[in-house]
Each structure stands twice: as structure tokens, then as C-alpha cells.
C-alpha positions as CSV (number, residue, x, y, z in Angstrom):
1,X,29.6,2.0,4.5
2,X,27.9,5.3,3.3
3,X,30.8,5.5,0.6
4,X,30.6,1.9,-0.8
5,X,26.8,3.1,-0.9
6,X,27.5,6.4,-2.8
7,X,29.7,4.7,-5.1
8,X,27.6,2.2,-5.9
9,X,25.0,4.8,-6.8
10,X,27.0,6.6,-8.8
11,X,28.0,3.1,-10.9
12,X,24.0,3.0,-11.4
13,X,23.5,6.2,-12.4
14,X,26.4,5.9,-14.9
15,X,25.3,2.4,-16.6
16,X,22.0,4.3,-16.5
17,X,23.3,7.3,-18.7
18,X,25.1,5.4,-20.7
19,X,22.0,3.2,-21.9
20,X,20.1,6.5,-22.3
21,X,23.1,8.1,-24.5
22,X,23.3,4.6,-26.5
23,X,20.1,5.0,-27.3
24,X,19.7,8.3,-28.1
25,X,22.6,7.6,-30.6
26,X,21.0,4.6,-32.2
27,X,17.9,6.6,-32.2
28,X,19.5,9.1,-34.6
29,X,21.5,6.8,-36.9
30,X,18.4,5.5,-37.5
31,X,16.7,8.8,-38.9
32,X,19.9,9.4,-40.5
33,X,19.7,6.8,-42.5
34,X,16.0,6.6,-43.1
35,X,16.3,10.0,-44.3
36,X,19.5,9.3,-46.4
37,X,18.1,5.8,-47.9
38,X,14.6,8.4,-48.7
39,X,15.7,11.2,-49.8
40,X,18.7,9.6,-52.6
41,X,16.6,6.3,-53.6
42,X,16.1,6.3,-57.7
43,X,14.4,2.8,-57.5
44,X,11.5,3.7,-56.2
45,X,10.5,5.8,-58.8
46,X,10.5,9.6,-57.3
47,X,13.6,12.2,-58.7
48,X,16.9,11.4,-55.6
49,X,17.0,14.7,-53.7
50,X,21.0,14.5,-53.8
51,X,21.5,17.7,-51.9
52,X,19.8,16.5,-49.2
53,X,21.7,13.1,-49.2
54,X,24.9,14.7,-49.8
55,X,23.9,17.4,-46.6
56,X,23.2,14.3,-44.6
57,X,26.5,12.6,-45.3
58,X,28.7,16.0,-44.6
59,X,26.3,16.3,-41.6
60,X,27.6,13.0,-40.5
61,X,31.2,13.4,-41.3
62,X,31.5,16.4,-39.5
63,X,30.0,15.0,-36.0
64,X,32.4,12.2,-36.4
65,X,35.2,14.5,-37.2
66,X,34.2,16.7,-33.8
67,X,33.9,13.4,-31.3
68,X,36.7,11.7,-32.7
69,X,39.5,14.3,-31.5
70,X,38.5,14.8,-27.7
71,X,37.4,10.9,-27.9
72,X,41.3,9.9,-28.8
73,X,42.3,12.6,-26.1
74,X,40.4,10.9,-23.1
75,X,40.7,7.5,-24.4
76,X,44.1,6.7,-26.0
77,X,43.5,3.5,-27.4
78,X,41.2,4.2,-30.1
79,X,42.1,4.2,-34.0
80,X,39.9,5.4,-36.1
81,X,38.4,3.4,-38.9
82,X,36.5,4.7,-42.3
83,X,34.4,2.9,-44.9
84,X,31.0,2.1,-45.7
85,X,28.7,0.4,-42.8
86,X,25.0,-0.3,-42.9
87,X,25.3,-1.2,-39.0
């Protein structure tokens, strides 16, 4: 009994963590591209800061670039897909 217990607990905490991490992620893809959308709009009227935009993209690729390698390592069913995605 106290190990169906523990492992249940552990299952909670880990959904738990999980929701925090998702959001924490969502949380930043959202300044990201705030920032990105801000700081390289012409429409608007103000001058594009495009190094700014352009650090913000490299920024971006290069996160993806670290997560992606151990991420194929522990699960090896991933692919890896590239494009353009306002989601």
C-alpha cells in the first residue's frame, strides 16, 4: 500500500511539473514574440530595430538547436520539423 501511495504521489508531482514547465514555456514564447513583433514592425510607424529581431530569432534558434539533441536522445521518436509558426 505505502508504494502504490508513493507512486501515486510522485505521478502528481510530475503532472504538476509539467504544467508549471508548460507554462513557463508558453510564458516566454509569448515575450519572444511580443518583443520580436515590437521591436521589427515598420507599419506602425517607428524605424524596425532589426538587430534586435534578428538577436531574438538566433536567440531562439539556438535554444531549439540545444533541446533538440538530448530531446531525440531520451525520446527516439521525435523528428524535427522547421518553418514559420505563429502558434
Amino acid at each position: 500500500m505505502h508504494a502504490a501511495n508513493s507512486l501515486n504521489l510522485m505521478t502528481t508531482f510530475t503532472q504538476a511539473l509539467n504544467r508549471v514547465l508548460d507554462a513557463r514555456q508558453l510564458g516566454l514564447k509569448y515575450i519572444a514574440n511580443v518583443t520580436y513583433g515590437y521591436t521589427s514592425a515598420t507599419y506602425s510607424g517607428r524605424m524596425p530595430a532589426v538587430e534586435i529581431a534578428d538577436s531574438i530569432v538566433q536567440s531562439g534558434r539556438e535554444t531549439l538547436e540545444k533541446v533538440r539533441v538530448p530531446a531525440m536522445k531520451f525520446h527516439t521518436n521525435l523528428t524535427t520539423e522547421s518553418g514559420y509558426t505563429s502558434h
